[in-house]
MMTF fields as JSON, N, C-alpha, C and O atoms, coordinates in Angstrom:
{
  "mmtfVersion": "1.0.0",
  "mmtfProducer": "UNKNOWN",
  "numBonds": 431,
  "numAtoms": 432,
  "numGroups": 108,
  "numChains": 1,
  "numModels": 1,
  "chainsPerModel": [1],
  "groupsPerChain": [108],
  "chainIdList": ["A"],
  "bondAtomList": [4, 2, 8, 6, 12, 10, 16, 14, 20, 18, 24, 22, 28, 26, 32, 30, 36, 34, 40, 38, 44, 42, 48, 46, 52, 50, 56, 54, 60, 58, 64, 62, 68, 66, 72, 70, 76, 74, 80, 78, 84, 82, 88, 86, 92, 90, 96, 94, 100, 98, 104, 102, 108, 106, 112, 110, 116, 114, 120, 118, 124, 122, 128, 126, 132, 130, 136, 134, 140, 138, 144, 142, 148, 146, 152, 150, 156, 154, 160, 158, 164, 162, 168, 166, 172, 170, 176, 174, 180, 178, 184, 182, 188, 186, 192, 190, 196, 194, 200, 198, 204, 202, 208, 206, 212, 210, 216, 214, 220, 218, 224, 222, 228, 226, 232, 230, 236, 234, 240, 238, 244, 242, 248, 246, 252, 250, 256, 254, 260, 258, 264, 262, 268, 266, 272, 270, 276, 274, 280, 278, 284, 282, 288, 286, 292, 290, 296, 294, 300, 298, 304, 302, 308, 306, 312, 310, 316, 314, 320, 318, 324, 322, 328, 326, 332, 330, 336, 334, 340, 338, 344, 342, 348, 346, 352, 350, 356, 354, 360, 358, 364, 362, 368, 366, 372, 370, 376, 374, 380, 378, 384, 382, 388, 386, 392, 390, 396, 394, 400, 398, 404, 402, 408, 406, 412, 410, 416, 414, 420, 418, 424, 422, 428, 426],
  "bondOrderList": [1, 1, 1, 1, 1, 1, 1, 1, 1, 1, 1, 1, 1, 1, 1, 1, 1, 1, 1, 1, 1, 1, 1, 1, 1, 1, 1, 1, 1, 1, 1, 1, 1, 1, 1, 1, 1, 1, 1, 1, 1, 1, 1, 1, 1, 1, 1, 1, 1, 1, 1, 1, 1, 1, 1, 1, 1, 1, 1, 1, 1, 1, 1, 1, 1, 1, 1, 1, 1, 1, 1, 1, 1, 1, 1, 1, 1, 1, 1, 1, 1, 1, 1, 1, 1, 1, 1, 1, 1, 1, 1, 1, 1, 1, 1, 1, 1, 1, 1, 1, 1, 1, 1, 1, 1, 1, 1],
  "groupList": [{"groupName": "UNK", "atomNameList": ["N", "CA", "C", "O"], "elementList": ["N", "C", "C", "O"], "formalChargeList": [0, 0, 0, 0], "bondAtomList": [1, 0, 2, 1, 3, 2], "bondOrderList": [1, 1, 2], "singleLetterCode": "X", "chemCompType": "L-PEPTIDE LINKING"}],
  "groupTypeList": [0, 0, 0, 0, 0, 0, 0, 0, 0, 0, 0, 0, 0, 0, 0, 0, 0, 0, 0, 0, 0, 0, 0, 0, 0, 0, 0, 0, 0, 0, 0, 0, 0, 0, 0, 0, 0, 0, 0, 0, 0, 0, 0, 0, 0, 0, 0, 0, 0, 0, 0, 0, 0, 0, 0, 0, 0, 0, 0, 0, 0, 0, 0, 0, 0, 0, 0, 0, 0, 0, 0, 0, 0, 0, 0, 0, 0, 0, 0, 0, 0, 0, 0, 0, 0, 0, 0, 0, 0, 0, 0, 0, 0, 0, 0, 0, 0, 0, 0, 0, 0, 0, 0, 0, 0, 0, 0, 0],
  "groupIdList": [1, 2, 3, 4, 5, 6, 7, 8, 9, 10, 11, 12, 13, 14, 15, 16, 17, 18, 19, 20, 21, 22, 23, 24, 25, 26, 27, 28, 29, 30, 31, 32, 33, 34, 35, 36, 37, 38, 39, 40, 41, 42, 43, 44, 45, 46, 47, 48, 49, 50, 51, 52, 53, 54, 55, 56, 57, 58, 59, 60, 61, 62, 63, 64, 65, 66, 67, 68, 69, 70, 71, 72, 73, 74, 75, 76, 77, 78, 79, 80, 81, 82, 83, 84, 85, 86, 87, 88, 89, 90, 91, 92, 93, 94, 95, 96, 97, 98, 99, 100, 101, 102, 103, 104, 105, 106, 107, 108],
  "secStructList": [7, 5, 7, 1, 7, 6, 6, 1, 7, 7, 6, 6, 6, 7, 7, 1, 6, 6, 5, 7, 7, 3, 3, 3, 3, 7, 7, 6, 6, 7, 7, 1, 1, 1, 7, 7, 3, 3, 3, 3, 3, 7, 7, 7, 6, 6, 7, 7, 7, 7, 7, 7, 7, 6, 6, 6, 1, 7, 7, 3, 3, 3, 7, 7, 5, 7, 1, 2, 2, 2, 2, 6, 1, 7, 5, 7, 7, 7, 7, 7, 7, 7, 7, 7, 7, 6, 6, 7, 7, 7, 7, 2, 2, 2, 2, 2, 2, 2, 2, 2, 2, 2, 6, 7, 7, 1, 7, 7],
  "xCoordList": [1.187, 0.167, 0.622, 1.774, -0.374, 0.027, -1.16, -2.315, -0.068, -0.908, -1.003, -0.338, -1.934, -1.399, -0.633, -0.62, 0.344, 1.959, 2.869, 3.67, 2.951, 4.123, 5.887, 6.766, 5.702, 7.118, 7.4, 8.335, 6.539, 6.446, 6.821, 7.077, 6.811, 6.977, 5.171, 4.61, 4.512, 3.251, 2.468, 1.267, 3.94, 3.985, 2.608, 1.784, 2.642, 2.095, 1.168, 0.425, 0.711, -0.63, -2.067, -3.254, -1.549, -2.502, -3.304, -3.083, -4.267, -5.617, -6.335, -6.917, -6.168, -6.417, -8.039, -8.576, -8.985, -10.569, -9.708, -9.817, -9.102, -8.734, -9.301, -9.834, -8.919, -8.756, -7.579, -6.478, -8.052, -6.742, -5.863, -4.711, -5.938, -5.249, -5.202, -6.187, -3.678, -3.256, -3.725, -2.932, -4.438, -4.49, -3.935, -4.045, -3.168, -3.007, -3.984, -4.425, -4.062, -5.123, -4.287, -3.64, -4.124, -3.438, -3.463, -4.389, -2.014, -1.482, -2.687, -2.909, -3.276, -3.98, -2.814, -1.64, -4.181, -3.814, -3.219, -2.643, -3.233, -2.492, -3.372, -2.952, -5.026, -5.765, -5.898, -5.746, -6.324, -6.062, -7.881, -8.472, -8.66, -9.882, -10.808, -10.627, -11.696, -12.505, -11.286, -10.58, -10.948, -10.386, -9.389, -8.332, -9.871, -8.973, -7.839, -6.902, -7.541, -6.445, -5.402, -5.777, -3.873, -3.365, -2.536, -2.008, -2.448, -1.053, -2.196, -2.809, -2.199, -2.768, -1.532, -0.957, -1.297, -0.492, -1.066, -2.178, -0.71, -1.344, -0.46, 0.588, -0.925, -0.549, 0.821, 1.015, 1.62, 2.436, 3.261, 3.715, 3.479, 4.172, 5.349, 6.397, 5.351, 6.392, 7.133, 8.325, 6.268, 6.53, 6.111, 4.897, 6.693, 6.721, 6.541, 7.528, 5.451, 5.726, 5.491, 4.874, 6.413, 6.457, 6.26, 7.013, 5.21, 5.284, 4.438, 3.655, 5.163, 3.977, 3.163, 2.804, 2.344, 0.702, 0.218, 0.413, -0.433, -1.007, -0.472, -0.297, -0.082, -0.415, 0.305, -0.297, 1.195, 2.554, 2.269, 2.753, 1.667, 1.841, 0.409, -0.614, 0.317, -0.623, -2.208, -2.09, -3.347, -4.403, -4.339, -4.189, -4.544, -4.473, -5.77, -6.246, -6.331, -6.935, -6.673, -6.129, -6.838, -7.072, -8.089, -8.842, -8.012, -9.489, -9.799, -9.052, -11.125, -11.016, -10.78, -11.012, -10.139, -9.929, -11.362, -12.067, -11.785, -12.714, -12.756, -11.687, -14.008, -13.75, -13.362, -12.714, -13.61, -12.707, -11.605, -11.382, -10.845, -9.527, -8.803, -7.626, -9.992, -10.088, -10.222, -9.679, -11.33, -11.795, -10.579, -10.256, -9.981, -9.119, -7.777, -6.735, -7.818, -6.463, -5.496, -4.607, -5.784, -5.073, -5.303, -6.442, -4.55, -4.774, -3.974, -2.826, -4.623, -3.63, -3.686, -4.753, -2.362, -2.228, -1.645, -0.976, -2.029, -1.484, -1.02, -1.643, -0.111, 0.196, 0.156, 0.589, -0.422, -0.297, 0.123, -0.792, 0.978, 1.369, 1.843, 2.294, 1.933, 2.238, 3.225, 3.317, 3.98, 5.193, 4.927, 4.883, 4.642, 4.284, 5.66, 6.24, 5.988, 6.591, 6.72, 5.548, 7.176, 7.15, 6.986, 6.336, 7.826, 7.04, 6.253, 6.876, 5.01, 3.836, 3.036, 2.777, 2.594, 1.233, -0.075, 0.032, -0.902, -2.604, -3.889, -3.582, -4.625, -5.237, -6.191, -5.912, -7.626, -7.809, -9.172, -9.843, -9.267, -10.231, -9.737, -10.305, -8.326, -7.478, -7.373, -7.751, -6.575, -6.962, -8.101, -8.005, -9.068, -10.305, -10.49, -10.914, -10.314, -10.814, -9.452, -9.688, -7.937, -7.224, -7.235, -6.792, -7.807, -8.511, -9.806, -10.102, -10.519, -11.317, -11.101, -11.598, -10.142, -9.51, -8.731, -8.736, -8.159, -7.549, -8.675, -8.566, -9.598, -10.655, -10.853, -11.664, -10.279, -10.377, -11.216, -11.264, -12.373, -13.364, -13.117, -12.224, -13.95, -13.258, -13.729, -13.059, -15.317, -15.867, -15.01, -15.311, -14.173, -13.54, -12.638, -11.9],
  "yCoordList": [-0.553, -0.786, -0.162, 0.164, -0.059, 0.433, 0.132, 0.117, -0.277, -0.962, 0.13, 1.16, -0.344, 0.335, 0.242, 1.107, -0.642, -0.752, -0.23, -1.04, 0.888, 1.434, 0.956, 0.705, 1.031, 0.66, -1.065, -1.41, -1.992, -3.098, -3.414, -2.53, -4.729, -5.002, -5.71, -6.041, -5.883, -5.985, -7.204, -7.373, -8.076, -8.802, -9.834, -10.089, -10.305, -11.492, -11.009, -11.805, -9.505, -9.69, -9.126, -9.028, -8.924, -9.082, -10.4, -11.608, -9.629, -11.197, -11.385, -10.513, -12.604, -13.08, -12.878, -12.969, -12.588, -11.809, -10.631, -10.809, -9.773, -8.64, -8.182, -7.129, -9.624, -9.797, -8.849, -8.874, -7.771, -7.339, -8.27, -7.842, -9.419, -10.323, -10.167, -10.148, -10.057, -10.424, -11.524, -12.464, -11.605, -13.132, -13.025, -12.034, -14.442, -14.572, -15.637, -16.75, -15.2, -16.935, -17.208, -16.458, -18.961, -20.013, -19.923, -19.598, -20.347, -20.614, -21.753, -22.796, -21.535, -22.358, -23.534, -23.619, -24.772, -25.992, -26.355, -27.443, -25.617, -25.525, -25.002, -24.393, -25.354, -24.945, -26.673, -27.725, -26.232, -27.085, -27.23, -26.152, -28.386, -28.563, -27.185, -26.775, -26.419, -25.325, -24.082, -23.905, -23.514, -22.767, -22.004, -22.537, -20.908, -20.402, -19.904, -20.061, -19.194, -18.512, -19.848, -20.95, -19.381, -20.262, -19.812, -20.51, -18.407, -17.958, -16.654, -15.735, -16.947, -15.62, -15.275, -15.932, -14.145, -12.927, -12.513, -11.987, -12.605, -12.066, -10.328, -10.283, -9.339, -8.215, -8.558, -9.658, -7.654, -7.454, -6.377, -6.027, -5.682, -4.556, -3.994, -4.562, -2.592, -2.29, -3.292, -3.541, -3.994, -4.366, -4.012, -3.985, -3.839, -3.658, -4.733, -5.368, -4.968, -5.979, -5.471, -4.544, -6.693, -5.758, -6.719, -7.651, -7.012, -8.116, -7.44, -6.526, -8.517, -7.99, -8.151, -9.035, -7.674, -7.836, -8.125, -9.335, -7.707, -8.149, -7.325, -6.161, -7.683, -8.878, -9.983, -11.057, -9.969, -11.554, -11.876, -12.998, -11.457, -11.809, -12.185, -11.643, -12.814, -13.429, -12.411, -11.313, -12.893, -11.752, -12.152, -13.261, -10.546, -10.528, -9.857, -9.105, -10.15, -9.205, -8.791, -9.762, -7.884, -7.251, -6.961, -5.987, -8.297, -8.074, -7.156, -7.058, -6.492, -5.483, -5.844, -6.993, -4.487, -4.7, -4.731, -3.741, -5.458, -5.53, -4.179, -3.674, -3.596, -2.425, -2.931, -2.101, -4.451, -4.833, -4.473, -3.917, -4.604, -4.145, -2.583, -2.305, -1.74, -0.183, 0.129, 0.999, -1.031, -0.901, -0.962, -0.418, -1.918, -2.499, -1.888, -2.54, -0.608, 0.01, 0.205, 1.057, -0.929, -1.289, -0.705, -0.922, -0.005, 0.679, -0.324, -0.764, -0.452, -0.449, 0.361, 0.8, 0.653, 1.505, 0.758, -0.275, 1.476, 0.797, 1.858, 2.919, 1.755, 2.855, 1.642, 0.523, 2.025, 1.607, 2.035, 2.639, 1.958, 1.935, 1.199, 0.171, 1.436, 0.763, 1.496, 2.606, 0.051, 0.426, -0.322, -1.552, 0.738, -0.154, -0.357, 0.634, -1.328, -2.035, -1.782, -2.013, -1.517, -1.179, -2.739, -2.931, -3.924, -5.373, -5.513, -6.382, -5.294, -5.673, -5.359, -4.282, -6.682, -6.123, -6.911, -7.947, -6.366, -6.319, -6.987, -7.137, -7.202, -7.939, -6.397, -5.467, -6.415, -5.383, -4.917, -3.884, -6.443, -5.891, -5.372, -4.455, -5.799, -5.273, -3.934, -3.166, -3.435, -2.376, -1.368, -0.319, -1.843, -0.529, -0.897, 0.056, -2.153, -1.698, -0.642, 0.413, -1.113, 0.176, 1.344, 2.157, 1.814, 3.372, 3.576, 4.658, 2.665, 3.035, 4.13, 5.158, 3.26, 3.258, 5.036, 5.975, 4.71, 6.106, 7.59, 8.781, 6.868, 8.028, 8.308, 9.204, 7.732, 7.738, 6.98, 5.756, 8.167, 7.869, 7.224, 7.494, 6.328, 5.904, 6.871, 7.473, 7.433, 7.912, 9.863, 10.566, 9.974, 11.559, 11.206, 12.061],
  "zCoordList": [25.385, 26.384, 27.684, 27.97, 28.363, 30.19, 30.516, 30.092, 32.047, 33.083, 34.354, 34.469, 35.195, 36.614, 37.242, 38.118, 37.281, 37.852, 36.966, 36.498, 36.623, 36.219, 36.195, 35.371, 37.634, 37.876, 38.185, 38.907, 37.59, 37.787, 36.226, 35.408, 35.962, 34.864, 34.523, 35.568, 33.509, 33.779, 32.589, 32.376, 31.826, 30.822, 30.978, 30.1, 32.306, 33.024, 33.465, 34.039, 33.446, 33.826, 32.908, 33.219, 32.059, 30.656, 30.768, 30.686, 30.978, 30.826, 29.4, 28.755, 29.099, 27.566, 27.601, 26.498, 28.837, 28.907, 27.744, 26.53, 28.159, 28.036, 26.579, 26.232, 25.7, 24.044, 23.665, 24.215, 22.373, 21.665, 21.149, 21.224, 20.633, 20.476, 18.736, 17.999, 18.304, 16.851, 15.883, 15.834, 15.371, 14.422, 13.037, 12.316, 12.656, 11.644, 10.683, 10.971, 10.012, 9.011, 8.336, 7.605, 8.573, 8.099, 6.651, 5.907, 6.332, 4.993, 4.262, 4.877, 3.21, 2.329, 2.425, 2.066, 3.394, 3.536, 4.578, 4.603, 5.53, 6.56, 7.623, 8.607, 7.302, 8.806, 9.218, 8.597, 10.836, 12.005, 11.93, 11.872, 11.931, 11.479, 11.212, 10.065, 11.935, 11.074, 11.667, 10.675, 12.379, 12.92, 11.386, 11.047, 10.722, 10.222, 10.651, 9.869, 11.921, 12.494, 12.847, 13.247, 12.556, 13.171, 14.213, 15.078, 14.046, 15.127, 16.132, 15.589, 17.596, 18.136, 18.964, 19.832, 18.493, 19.386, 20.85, 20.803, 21.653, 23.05, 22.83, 22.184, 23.31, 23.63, 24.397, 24.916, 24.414, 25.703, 25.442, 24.353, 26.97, 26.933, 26.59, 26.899, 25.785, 25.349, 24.317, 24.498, 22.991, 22.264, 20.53, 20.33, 19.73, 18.542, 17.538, 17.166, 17.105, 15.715, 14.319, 13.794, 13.867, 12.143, 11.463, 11.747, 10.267, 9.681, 7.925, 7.667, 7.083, 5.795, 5.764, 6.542, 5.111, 4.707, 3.8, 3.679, 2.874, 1.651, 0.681, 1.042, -0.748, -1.343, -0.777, -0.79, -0.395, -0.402, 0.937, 1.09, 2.162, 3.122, 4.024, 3.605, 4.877, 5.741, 6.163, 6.706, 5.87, 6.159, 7.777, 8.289, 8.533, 9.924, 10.093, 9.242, 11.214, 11.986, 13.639, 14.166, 14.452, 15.71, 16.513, 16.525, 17.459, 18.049, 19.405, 20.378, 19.218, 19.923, 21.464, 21.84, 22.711, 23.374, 24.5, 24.305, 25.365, 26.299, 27.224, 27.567, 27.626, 28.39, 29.653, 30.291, 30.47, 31.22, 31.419, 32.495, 30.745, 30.779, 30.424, 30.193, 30.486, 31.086, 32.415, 33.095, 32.776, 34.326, 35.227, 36.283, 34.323, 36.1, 35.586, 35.659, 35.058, 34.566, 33.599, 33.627, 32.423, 31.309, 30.033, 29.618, 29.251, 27.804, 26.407, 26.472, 25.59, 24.697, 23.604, 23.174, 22.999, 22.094, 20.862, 20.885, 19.793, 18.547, 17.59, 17.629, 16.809, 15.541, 14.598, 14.87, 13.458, 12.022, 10.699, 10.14, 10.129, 8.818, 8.179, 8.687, 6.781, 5.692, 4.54, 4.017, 4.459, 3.379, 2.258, 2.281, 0.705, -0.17, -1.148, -1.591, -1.356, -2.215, -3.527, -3.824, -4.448, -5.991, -6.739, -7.766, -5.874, -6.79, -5.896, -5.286, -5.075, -4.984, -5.979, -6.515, -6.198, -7.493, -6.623, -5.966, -6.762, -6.561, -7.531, -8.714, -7.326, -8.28, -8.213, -7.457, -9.423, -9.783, -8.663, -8.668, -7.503, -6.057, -5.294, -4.699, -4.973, -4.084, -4.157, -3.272, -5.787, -6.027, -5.717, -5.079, -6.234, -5.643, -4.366, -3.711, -3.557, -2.178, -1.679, -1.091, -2.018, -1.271, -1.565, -0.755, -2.96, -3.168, -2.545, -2.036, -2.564, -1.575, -0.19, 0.272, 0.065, 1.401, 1.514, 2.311, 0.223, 0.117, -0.112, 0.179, -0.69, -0.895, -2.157, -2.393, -3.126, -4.891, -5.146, -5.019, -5.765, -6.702, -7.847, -8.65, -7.922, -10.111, -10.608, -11.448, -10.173, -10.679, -11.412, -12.376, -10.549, -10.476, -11.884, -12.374]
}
């Protein structure tokens, strides 16, 4: 992320308006009355997170950032990838939605 204070440190002034916020959805049995998410990530600068994903690990989503927080100077940036595992196994939706994803036809 970057802010307009460069040479400031700018942790504290990320406004939760801002959004961009990490979610995780709660472990089956483990939501807090309707609220699926249990963990929200706030952004903050010059930080890296690494966590698994699916199959073995927690469904996340990333909510988008507000153009608010263009206005008054603030970007965030994200890189994404994925490391697949040789014991991850998939069930056979998972499967076609991540060919999907990849661009493989069944049909070809």
């Amino acid at each position: 992320m970057e802010g307009p204070d460069k040479e400031e440190n700018n942790d504290n002034k990320w406004n939760d308006d801002f959004g961009g916020f990490l979610r995780f959805e709660c472990p089956v049995g483990k939501m807090v009355g309707n609220d699926r998410w249990c963990e929200n990530i706030r952004p903050s600068f010059n930080t890296a997170l690494f966590f698994r994903t699916r199959p073995r690990g927690p469904v996340h989503e990333v909510m988008p950032v507000s153009s608010r927080a263009a206005q008054e100077g603030y970007r965030r940036f994200a890189v994404t990838g994925w490391y697949m595992d040789p014991s991850d196994t998939w069930s056979s939706d998972e499967k076609a939605e991540l060919d999907k994803m990849k661009g493989i036809d069944e049909e070809l």
